[in-house]
N, C-alpha and C positions, 0 to 999 in steps of 0.2 A: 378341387381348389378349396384352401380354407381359408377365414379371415385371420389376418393378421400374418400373415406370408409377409407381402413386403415391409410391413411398419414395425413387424419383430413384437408386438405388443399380443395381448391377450386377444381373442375374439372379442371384437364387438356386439355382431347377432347376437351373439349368447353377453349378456351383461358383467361378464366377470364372473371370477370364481366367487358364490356366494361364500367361500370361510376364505380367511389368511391362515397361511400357517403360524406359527407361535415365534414371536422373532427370535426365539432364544433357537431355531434350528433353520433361519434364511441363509440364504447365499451370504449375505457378508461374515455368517462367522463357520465358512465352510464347509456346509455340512453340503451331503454328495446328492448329487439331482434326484435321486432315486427316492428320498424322502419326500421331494417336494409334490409329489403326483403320485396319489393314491393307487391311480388307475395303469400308469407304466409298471407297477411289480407286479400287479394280479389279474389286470388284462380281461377285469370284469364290471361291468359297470355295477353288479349288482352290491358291490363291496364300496361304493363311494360312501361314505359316513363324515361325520364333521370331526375335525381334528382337532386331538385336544390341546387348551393352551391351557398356561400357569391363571392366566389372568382372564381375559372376556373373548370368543370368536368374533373377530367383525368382519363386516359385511364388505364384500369390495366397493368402491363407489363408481356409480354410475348412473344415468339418469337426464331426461331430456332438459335439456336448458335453451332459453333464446339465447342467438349470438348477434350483436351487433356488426354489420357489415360497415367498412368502412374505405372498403377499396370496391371498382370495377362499377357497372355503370349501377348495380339496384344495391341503394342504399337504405336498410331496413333491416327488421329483424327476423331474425331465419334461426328456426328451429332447427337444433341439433341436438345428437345423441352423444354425450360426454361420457369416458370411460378412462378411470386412473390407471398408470401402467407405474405397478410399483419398482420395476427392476430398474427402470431408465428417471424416473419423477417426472412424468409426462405428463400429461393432461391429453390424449385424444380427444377430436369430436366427427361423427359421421353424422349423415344426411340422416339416417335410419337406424335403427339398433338392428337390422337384418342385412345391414351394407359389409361389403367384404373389405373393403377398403378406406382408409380415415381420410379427410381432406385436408386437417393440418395437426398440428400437436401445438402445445403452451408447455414451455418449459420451466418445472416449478421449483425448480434448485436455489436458483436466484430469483424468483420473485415474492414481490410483495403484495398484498390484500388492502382490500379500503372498501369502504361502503358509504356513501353520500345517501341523507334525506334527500335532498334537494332533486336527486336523480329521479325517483321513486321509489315506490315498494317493489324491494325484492331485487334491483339491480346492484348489483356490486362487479366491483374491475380488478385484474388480476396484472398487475404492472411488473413486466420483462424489461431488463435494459433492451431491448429491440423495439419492444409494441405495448398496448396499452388497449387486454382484449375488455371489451364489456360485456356482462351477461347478464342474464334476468331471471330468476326463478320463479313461480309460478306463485308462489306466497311470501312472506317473510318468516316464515318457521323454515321452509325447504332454506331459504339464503342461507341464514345461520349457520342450518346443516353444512350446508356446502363448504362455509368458509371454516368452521370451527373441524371439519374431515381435511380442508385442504392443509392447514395451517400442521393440524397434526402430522399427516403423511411427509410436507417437507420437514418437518423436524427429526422425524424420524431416518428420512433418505439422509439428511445431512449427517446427522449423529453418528450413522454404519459408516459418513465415506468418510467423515474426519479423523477417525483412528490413525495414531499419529505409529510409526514403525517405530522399536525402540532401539535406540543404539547402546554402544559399550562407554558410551561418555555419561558418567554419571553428572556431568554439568547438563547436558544436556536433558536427563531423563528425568531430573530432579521437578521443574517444572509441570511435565505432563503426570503427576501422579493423581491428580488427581481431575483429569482429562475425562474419563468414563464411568464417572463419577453419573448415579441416576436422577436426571431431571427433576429438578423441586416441583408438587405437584399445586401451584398456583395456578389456580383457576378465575379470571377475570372475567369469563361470561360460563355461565350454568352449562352443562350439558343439554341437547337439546335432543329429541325424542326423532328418533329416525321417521322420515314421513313417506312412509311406505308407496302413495298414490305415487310418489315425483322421483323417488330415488329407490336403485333395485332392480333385481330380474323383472318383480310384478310392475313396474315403470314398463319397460322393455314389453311385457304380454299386451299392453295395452296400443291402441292407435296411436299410431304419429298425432301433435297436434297439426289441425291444420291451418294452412295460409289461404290470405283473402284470394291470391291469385294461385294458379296450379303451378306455374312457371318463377315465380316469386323464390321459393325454397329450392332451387336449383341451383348449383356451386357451376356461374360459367367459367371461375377461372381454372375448376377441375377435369375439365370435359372427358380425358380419359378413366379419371375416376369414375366420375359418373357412370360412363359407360358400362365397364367390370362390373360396377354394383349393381345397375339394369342386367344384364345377362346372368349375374346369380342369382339377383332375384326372379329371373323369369325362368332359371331354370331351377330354382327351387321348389317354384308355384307347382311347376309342371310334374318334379316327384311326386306331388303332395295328391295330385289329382288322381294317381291311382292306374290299376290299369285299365279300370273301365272307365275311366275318366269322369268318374262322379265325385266333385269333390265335398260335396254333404253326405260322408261315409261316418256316421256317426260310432258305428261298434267298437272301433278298434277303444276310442275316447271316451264310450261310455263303461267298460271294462276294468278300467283305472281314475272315475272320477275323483277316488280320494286321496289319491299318490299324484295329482297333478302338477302340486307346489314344491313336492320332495324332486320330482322330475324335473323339473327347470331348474332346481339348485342345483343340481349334480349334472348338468347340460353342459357346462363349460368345461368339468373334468373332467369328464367323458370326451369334449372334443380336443382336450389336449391330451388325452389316454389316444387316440385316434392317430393324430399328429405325431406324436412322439412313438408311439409305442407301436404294435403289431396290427397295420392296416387290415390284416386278410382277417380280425378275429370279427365270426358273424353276428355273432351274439351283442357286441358293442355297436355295431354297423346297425343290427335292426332297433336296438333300445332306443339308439340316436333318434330314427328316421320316424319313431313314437312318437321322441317328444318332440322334433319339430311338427311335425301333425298339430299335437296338440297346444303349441305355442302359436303356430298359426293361426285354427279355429282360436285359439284365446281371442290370440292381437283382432281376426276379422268380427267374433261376435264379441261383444262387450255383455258381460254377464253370464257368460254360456258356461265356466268352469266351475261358476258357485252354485248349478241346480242341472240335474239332470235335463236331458231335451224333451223325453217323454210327458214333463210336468205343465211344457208350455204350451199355449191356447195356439191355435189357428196362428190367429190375429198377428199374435205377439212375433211368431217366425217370418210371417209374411213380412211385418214390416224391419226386421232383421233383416231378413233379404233384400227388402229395398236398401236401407241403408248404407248394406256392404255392395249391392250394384253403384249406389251413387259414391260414393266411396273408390269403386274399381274406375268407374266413368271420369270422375276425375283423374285419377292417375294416368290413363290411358291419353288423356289431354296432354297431361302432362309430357308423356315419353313423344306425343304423336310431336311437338312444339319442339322437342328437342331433337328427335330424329330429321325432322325438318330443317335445323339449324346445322345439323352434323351433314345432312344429305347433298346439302352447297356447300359446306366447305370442303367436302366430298368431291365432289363435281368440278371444281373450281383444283383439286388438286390432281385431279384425274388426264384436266384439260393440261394445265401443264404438264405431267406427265407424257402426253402423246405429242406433245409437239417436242419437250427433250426428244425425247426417243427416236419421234424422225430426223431429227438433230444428229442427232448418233448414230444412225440407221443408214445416213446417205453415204453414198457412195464414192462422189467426189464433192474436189471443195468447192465446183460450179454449183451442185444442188444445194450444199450449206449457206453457199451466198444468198442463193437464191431465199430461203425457207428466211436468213437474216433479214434479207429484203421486203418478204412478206411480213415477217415481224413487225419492221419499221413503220411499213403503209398501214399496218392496223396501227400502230400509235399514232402515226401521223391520224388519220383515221378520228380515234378515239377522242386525239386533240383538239382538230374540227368540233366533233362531236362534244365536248365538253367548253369549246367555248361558246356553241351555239347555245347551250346548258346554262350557259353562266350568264347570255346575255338577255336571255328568258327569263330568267333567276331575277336579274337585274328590274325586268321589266314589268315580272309579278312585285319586286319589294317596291316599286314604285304606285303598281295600283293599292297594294297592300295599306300603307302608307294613306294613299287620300282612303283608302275604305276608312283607315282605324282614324283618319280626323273626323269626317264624318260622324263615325260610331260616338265618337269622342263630343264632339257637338250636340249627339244626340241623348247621350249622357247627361253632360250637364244641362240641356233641359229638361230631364226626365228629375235629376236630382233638385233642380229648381221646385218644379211641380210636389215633389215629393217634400220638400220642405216647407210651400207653401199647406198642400197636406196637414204635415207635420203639427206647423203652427195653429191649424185651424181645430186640430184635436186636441192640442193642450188648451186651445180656449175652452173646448167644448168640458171635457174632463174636469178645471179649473170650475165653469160655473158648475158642474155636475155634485161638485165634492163641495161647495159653498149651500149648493139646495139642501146637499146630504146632514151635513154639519144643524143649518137653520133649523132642518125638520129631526135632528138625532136629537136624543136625551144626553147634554153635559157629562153625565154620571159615568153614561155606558160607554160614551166615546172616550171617559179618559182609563176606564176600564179596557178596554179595546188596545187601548196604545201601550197598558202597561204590562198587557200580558206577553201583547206580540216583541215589546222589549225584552223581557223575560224570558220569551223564548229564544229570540237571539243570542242573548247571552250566556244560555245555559247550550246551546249552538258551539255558540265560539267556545265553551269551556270544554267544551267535550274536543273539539277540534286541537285547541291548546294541549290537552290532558295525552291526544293520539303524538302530536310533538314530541310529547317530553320523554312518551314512552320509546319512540321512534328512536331520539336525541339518547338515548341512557344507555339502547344496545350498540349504538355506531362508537359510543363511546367505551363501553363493555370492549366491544370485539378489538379499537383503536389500541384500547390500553395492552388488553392480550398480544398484537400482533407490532405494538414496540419492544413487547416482554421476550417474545420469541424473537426476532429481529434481532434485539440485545443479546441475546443469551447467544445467537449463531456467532456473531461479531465477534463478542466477546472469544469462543473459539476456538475463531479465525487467528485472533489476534496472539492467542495464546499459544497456538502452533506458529505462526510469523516470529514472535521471541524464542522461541523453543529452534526454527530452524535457522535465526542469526545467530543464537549464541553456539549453536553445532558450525556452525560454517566460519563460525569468528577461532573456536578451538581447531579445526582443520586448519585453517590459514595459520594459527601461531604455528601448528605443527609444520605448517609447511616450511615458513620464513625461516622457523629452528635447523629443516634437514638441508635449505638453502646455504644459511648461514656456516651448519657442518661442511658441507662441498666447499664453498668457499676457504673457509678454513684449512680446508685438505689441498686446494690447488698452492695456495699462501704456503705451508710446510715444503710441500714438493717444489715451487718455485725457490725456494732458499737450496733444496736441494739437487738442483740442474747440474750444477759445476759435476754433480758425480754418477749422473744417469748418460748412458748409452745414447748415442743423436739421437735414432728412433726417437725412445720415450723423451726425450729435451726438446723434442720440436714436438711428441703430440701434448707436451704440459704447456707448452707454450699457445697452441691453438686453444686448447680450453678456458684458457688464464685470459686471452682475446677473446674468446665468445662471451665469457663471463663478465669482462668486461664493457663489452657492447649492449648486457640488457640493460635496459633503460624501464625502474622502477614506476614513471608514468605512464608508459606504454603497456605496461605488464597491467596496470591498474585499470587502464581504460579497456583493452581486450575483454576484459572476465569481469562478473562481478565480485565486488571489493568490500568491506565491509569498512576499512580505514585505510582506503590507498595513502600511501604516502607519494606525495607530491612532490614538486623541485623543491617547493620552498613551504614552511610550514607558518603559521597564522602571523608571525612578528619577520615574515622573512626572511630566519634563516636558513640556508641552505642544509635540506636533509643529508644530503650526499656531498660532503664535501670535495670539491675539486683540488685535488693533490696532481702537484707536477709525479712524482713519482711514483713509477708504476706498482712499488709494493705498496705502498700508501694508497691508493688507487684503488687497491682490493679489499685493504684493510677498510674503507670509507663505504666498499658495500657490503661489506659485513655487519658493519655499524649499522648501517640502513635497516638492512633485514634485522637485527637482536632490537632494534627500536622499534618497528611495528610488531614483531612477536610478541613482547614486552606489554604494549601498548594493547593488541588485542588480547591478551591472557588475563589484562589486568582489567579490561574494559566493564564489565558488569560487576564480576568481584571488589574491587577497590574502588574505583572512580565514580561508579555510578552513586553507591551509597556516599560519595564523599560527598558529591554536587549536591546529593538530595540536605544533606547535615549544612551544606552552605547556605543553601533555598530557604533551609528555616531560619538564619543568620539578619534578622530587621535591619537591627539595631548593632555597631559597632562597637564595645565598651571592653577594654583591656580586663583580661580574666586568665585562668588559668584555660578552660575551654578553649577561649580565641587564642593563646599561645601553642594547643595542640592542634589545633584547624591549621593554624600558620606554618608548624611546622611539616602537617603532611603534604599541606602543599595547594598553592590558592589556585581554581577554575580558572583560565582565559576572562571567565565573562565576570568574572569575579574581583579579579588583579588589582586592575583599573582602579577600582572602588575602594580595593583596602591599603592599597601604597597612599592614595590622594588621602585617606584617613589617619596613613602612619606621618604622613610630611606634615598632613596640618595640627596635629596634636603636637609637634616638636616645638610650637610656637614660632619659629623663625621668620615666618612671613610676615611683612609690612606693603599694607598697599601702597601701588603706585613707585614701588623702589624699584621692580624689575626696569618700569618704562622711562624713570629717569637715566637708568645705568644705559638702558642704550640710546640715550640720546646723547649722553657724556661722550657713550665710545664711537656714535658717527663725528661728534664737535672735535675728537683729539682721539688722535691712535695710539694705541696702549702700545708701549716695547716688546709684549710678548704677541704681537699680532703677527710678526714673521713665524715663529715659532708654530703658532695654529695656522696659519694655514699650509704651512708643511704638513702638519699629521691629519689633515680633516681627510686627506685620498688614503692616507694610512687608517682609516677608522673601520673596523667590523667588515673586510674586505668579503666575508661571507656573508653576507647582509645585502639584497637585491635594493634596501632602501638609502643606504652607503655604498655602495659599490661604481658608481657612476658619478664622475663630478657635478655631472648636470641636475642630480636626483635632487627631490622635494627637500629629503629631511638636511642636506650638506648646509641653504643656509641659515637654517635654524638651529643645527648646533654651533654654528658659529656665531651665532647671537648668542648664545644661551654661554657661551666659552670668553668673547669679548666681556658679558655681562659680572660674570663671576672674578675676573680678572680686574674687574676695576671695582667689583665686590671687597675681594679679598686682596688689598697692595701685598702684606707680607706674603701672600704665597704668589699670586698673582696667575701664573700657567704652569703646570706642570703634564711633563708625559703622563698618560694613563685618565689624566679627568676626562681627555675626550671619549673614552670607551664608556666611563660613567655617565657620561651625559650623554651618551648616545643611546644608552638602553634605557634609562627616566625617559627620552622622548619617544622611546618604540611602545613603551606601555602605558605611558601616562600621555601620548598626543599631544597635551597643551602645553604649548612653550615657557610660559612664567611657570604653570607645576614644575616642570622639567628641574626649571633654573632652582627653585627652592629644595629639589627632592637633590639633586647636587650640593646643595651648601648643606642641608642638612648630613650628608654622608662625610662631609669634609672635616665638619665646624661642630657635629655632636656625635656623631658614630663613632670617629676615626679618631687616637690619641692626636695631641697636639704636635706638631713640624713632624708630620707622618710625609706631608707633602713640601718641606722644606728641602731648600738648597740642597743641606747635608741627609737627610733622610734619614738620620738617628732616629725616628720612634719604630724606621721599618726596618731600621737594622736591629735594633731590639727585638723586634718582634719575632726574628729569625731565629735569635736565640734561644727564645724562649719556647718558639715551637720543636728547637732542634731537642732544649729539656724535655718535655712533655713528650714528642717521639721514642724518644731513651726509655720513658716511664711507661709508654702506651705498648709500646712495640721493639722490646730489646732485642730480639733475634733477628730485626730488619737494621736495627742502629748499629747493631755489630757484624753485618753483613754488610754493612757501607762502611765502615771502620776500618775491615780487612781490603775492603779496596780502594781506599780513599775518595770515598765519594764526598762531595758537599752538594747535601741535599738545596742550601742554600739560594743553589745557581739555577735551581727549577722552583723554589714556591717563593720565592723576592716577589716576583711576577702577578703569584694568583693573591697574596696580599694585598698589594698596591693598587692590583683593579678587581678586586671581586671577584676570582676566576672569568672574568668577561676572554675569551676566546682560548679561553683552557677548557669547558663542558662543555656538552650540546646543551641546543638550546634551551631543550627542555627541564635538563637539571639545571642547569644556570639559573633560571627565573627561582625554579622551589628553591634554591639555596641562598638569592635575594630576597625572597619572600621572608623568611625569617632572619636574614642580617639584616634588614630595615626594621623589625621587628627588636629584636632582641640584641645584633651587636656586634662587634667583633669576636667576641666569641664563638659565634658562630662559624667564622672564616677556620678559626682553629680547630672546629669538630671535623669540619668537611674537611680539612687539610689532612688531619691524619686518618680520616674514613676514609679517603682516597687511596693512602698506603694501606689503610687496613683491607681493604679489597683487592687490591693487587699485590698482597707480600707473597702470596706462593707463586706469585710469577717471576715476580722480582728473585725473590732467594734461587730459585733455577737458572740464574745468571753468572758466572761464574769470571765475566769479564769487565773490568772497569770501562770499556769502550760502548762495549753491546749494553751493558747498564746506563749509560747517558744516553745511549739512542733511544735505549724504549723506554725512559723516562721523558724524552721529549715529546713524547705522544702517544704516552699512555691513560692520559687522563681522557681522552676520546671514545678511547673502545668500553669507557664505562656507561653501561644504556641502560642498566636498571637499579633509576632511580630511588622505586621503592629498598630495596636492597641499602644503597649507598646510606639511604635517610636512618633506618634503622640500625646500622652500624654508629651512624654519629649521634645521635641520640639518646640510644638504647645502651649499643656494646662497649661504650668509650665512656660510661658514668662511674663515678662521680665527675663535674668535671665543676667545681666550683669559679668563682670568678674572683673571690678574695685570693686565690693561689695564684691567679693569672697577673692579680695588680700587684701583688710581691713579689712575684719574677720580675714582671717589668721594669719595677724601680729600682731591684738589685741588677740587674743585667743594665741600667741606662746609668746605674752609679760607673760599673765598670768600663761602659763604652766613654763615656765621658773623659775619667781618667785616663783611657789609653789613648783620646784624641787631644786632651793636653799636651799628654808626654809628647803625640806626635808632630803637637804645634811646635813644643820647646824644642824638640827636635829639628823640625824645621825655620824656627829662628834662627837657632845656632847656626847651621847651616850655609842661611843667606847672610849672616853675620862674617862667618869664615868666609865667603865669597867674597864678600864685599871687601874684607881687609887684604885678602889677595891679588883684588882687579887692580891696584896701584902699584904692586910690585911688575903683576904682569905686565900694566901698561910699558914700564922702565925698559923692560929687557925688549919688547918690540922695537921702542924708539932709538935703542943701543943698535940695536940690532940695523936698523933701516939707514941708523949713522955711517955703521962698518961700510954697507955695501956701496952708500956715496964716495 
C-alpha cells in the first residue's frame, strides 16, 4: 500500500517532491509522463538529481499547520500535516506526514486568502464558496510563506486551465491575442525566506507537534481513515525494527550521516519511481526502506542526523530514550482510546449482525415471528427501562437544583465576606500608602511616578509600533490578493466575451443557413403545380413544419444570445402574422435575416455606436449630432433626442394641450366619427394598438381630438393616426406626443400635404418619380415597359412616414433623422428602398407579379445598416435647393391642370343644368300621352 492511492495526490509521508519541474514541460502543455519522473525511465534511485529549470527550482509545499475544527463534537485546534497537490489545486491535510490517507482537501481554484490582526499572529483563512477553513502557522514569517506559496500556485493552476482553444473565426481570436501574454511582475509584499523549521521534507523529519490531550488530535469524523493510517503506521514501525527486532540499529544510518537530507529529497521520487514504474527493481526497494529508517530515527530522535551517535554522553541518550518512550506511551494512549471507541461500535454492530442472521436463518415464519416478538419485549423492555431512567433523571434534577440553591446561598455569603475582606484591605492599603507618601521624599516620589509613566509609554509605543507593522503586511498581502483576484476575473471575463461573440457569429451563421432553407422551401412551394404528388406532398410537410417553429420557443430551449421575441421593445410584432401561407414563410424569413443581422452587427456596429452616444451630455445641433442621427439613435437614447428635436421646433405653448381637450369634451369635433373608425385600424401589428381595450387607444384619441381642434383647416386626416401613434410609443407622454405630431404636420411636412385635395403629396410623387428617372434609369425604364405607376405604392410611405411599410426597426432609424433633418429624408429612403431591391425587381418580367411584390417588398428589407448607406452615401448629391424647384415647378403644373379640371367641370354642370329643363318637357309630354 502507498499513500495517496485513493486521494490520487502525491505522498504525504514523504512531503512532496522536494523540486518542480520547470513549467515550460508540465502536463498542461503536453509534454509525455515519462519526463515528469526521473526515476520511471532509469528505474534507479541513484539517478534522482534536481531538474533543471529556465528560472528558480522550488520546493513543493508542505508543512504542519493548525487546523481549526469547526464541526463534530471537539472544537479546537488540531494539528495537521498540509501537502499542495499541484495536478488538481488542492490543498491536502493528514493527521501525520507518515499517514497514508488525507482527511479532507481545500480546493484552491476558487478561493480566496485574508489575514486578520485581530485573529492573531499567524492565523489566516482560506475562503471556498462551500467553507471558510482557518489555520495557523507557527510564526508570522511561516503565515506569509504560506499565503504568498498559496496565492502563487493558484495563479499559476488557473493561468494552465484558462488557455482559451482557438478557432477559424478570426472575430473571435482577435480578442484572445493577447490572453498568454506573461504576468506583470508586481509584487505588493516582498518575498519571503522559506522557514525551513515549519515548511519542507525537514518540517516532515521532525515530531508531530503535540496536543494537550492524546485523544484531542484525532479526526472522529474519519474513523476509517484513521484506521488505515494506524495499521500503516504500525506496520511500518515494524519493518523498521529489523529482524532482530532491535530498533536502535544505528549502522546502517551511521554509514550515510552526510547524504541524509539529499536522501529525504529524492524519497518522494523514488516513491513515485516505485509506484509507477518497476515494483520488482531491488535496488529502489532497499534504498527506500534506508531512508525510511533514517526518516524515522530523524522524526523519533530530535538532533540525531546533525551529529553522529558515537559523539553523545551516556546521559544525553538516556534521556532520548526517555523522551521517545513518553512520546510512544502517549500514542499508545491514544490508539488504546480509540480502539476502544471502534471496539463498541464493533460490538454494537456484530450484535445486530447475529440477530439479522437469525432472522434470515429461520426456518419458518412461526420462528420469525417469534425472534420479531422478542425484538418487541426487548423494546418494550428497554422503554420501561428508559422511563424508569428518566424518572430518576427527573428526580436527581430536582435534588440537583436544591443542591445548586444551596451552593448558590452559599456563594453569596462567601462573596459578601470576601467583599467585606475586600473593603477592609483597601482601607488598610489606602492608610498604608498615606504613611508611605507622609514618610517618602516629594522629590523621589514624583521621580517614581515619572519614570513608571515613561515606561508605560514607551510600553504602549512598542505595542503600537508591533500594530503597525502587523497592519502594513495584512495590508501588503490584501493589496496583492485583489491584484491577483483582478487579474484571474479579469480572464475570466475576457474569455466570457471571447465565447459570446463565438456563439453570437455561430447563431448569425445559423439564422443565415435557416433563412437559406426557408428560402429554398418558398421557391419550391411556387413550384408544386409541376412536381410529382410524392414530392407536392413532402414540400408541403416541410413548408408545415417550418411553419410550426415558433422563434420563442426555439429561444427559450437553448441558450440565446439575442432571442428574438413575439414582440420587440416598442411592441411590434417580430413575426408578422400574414393570412397567407406564402406570406407566412416570407415573415419567417424576415425573422431569421433580422436577428442574423442584429447579431453580426452586435459588437461590430452597435456596440461602439451606444458607447459614441454614452459620450453624447449635452444635445446641440452639429454636423457630429446629424451623423449620430443618422446611423441611428439607441432604444435608451430615442426618447431623449426626439423630446430635444420637438422642443427646439418652438411650437409648444403651456397649458394649450389641456385647454384643447377640455374644448373637445364641452363640443364634439365633426371629424370625431371619422377617428374613431381608424383608431381599431391603427398599427394592427402593435400588441399596444391591437385591442380596443389597450392603454395606449385612449390617448391617441386625445392626442387626435386635440390636434383637430388644433388645426380647423386640416382638422383629421387618414394617416395622422399612425403618426401619432408612434410619437406616443417612443415619447410615452401624451402632450409630447401631441406637439411631436403638430410639429411633423405644421414645420416638417410642406403646406396642405394633409388637405382635402393633397396637392403637396401629389407633388411630391412627381417629383420622386423625377429623381427615380435621375437615380435609377434602368429600374424607370423597366416600369415604363410595363406600365407600372410607381405612384400607387409610395403615396402611402409619404403621407405617413413609412409607418407599416418597414419593420420596426428601420422604421424608428429612418424617423430618427426625418424629425431631424426633413422630408428629405423620406425621399433618400424612398429610392434606397428601390435601390436595394432593383435586381429583384428587373427579374420581373410581368406587370401582375411586379405589383405583387411591390406590395411587400419593402418588408423583406432587414438590414438596416445596408438600406442607411445607400441613402446617404450611394444616392449623393442629393441637395435640397433641387428638391424646392421641383416642387414648385411640378405644383405650378398640377395646379394648372386642376383648374382646367375645374373649368372643365363647370362647363359640365353648366350643360347639365341647361339640359334638366328640356328633359324635364319631354317626361311631362310624355306622362300626358299615356293619360
Amino acid at each position: 500500500m502507498r499513500k495517496g492511492s485513493e486521494s490520487g495526490a502525491p505522498s504525504a509521508a514523504t512531503p512532496g517532491n522536494l523540486v518542480e519541474s520547470n513549467p515550460d514541460s508540465n502536463s498542461s502543455n503536453g509534454a509525455p509522463a515519462k519526463d515528469k519522473d526521473p526515476l520511471s525511465s532509469s528505474g534507479d534511485l541513484e539517478n534522482i538529481q534536481l531538474k533543471p529549470s529556465r528560472e528558480t527550482s522550488r520546493k513543493t509545499l508542505c508543512g504542519y499547520l493548525n487546523k481549526l475544527g469547526i464541526k463534530g463534537p471537539i472544537k479546537t485546534w488540531k494539528s495537521r500535516w498540509f501537502f499542495y497537490d499541484a495536478t488538481k489545486c488542492h490543498l491536502l491535510y493528514y493527521r501525520t506526514a507518515q499517514d497514508i490517507n488525507p482527511l479532507g482537501s481545500i480546493d484552491l481554484s476558487s478561493a480566496s486568502f485574508d489575514c486578520k490582526v485581530e485573529n492573531g499572529e499567524g492565523v489566516f483563512e482560506i475562503r471556498t464558496p462551500s467553507r471558510v477553513f482557518t489555520l495557523k502557522a507557527i510564526s508570522k514569517q511561516a503565515m506569509v510563506y504560506w499565503l504568498q506559496q498559496l496565492q502563487m500556485r493558484r495563479w499559476e493552476f488557473c493561468n494552465a486551465q484558462s488557455r482559451f482553444p482557438v478557432g477559424r473565426s478570426q472575430l473571435v481570436n482577435e480578442p484572445l491575442a493577447g490572453r498568454t501574454s506573461v504576468a506583470d511582475n508586481e509584487d505588493f509584499l516582498p518575498p519571503v525566506k522559506t522557514p525551513t523549521e515549519a515548511v519542507g521534507l525537514k518540517a516532515a523529519s521532525l515530531p508531530a507537534p503535540q496536543t494537550s490531550t492524546a485523544l484531542q488530535n484525532i479526526s472522529l469524523k474519519h474513523p476509517w481513515t484513521e484506521i488505515q493510517n494506524t495499521v500503516y503506521s504500525i506496520c511500518g514501525s515494524k519493518q523498521l525494527w529489523g529482524n532482530n527486532g532491535n530498533i536502535f540499529n544505528f549502522s546502517e544510518f551511521q554509514e550515510h550521516p552526510e547524504n541524509l537530507d539529499e536522501e529525504q529529497e529524492a524519497e518522494v521520487e523514488a516513491a513515485c519511481a516505485v509506484k509507477e514504474g518497476n515494483p520488482e527493481d531491488g535496488r529502489i526497494e532497499s534504498r527506500l526502506n534506508w531512508v525510511r529508517k533514517a526518516k524515522w530515527m530523524s522524526s523519533g530522535f530530535p538532533g540525531l542526523p546533525e551529529e553522529p551517535s558515537r559523539e553523545r554522553s551516556p546521559m544525553d541518550k538516556v534521556s532520548v530514550l526517555q523522551q521517545q518512550i513518553l512520546t510512544l506511551t502517549e500514542e499508545v494512549k491514544s490508539q488504546k482510546e480509540l480502539v476502544k471507541l471502534l471496539h463498541k461500535a464493533l460490538e454494537a454492530a456484530q450484535q445486530e449482525k447475529r440477530v439479522s442472521s437469525m432472522y434470515l436463518t429461520a426456518a419458518e415464519d412461526k420462528d420469525r415471528l417469534e425472534l420479531v416478538r422478542h425484538k418487541v419485549r426487548q423494546i418494550a423492555d428497554l422503554t420501561s427501562r428508559l422511563e424508569a431512567l428518566e424518572q430518576e433523571k427527573k428526580e436527581l434534577e430536582q435534588t440537583l437544583a436544591l443542591r445548586d440553591s444551596h451552593i448558590q446561598e452559599l456563594k453569596e455569603h462567601v462573596q459578601l465576606l470576601m467583599e467585606k475582606n475586600h473593603a477592609k484591605q483597601e482601607v488598610i492599603m489606602a492608610l498604608t500608602e498615606q504613611m508611605a507618601k507622609e514618610l517618602s521624599d516629594p522629590l523621589q516620589e514624583a521621580n517614581t511616578i515619572a519614570a513608571e509613566t515613561l515606561y508605560k509609554q514607551q510600553e504602549e509605543i512598542e505595542h503600537l509600533k508591533d500594530d503597525i507593522d502587523a497592519y502594513k503586511t495584512q495590508n501588503q498581502f490584501l493589496n496583492s490578493e485583489i491584484h491577483q483576484v483582478t487579474r484571474l476575473w479579469t480572464r475570466v471575463a475576457e474569455n466570457e466575451k471571447s465565447l459570446l461573440m463565438k456563439c453570437a457569429c455561430l447563431q448569425a451563421r445559423n439564422c443565415q443557413m435557416e433563412s437559406k432553407y426557408l428560402t429554398v422551401l418558398r421557391k419550391l412551394q411556387e413550384a408544386v403545380p409541376d412536381l410529382p404528388s410524392t414530392h407536392a406532398e413532402l414540400v408541403r410537410n416541410l413548408i408545415q413544419q417550418a411553419l410550426q417553429w415558433d422563434v420563442k420557443e426555439e429561444a427559450e430551449e437553448s441558450f440565446n444570445l439575442n432571442p428574438v421575441s413575439e414582440y420587440d421593445e416598442y411592441g411590434f410584432m417580430t413575426v408578422p402574422d400574414y393570412e397567407v401561407e406564402d406570406w407566412k414563410l416570407l415573415a419567417k424569413i424576415q425573422a431569421l435575416e433580422i436577428k442574423s443581422n442584429n447579431l453580426r452587427s452586435q459588437e461590430v456596429v452597435e456596440k461602439p455606436l451606444r458607447d459614441r452616444w454614452k459620450s453624447v451630455v449635452e444635445l446641440n445641433a452639429s454636423a457630429e449630432l446629424k451623423s449620430l442621427i443618422r446611423s441611428g439613435v439607441p432604444a435608451e437614447h430615442r426618447q431623449r433626442v426626439w423630446r430635444w428635436i420637438v422642443g427646439r421646433s418652438g411650437a409648444h405653448r403651456p397649458h394649450h394641450y389641456q385647454r384643447l381637450l377640455r374644448q373637445s369634451k364641452a363640443t364634439e369635433h365633426p371629424a370625431c366619427r371619422q377617428i374613431e373608425l381608424d383608431l381599431p385600424r391603427t398599427l394592427t401589428n402593435n400588441k399596444h394598438f391591437a385591442s380596443p381595450t389597450s392603454q395606449l387607444i385612449p390617448r391617441l384619441r386625445r392626442v387626435l381630438l386635440a390636434f383637430s381642434w388644433h388645426n380647423p383647416a386640416i382638422g383629421y386626416c387618414q394617416g395622422l393616426n399612425r403618426l401619432a401613434a408612434v410619437a406616443l410609443l417612443v415619447l410615452e407622454d401624451e402632450e409630447t406626443a401631441f406637439w411631436c405630431l403638430v410639429h411633423i404636420v405644421e414645420n416638417l411636412m410642406p403646406a396642405d400635404y394633409y388637405s382635402d385635395t393633397l396637392i403637396t403629396s401629389q407633388v411630391d410623387q412627381r417629383v420622386f418619380k423625377d429623381l427615380l428617372s435621375e437615380k435609377l434609369p434602368r429600374l424607370t425604364a423597366h416600369f415604363e415597359q410595363y406600365q407600372i405607376d410607381v405612384s400607387l405604392i409610395t403615396f402611402n410611405w409619404f403621407l405617413v412616414a413609412f409607418v407599416d411599410s418597414l419593420v420596426s426597426d428601420i422604421l424608428l432609424r429612418v424617423w430618427d433623422a426625418f424629425l431631424y433633418e426633413g422630408t428629405k429624408v423620406i425621399f433618400r429612403y424612398a429610392l434606397a428602398i428601390f435601390k436595394y431591391n432593383e435586381e429583384e425587381i428587373l427579374r420581373i418580367h410581368d406587370s401582375v407579379e411586379i405589383y405583387q411584390y411591390l406590395r411587400f417588398f419593402t418588408r423583406m428589407i432587414t438590414d438596416g445598416r445596408k438600406l442607411m448607406n445607400i441613402a446617404f452615401n450611394d444616392l449623393n448629391p442629393f441637395p435640397m435647393k433641387v428638391l424646392r424647384n421641383r416642387r414648385s415647378v411640378h405644383r405650378e403644373e398640377l395646379e394648372a391642370e386642376l383648374r382646367e379640371l375645374e373649368q372643365i367641370k363647370a362647363a359640365y354642370v353648366k350643360e347639365r343644368a341647361e339640359q334638366r329643363p328640356q328633359d324635364m318637357k319631354e317626361v311631362v309630354s310624355e306622362e300626358e300621352e299615356e293619360i
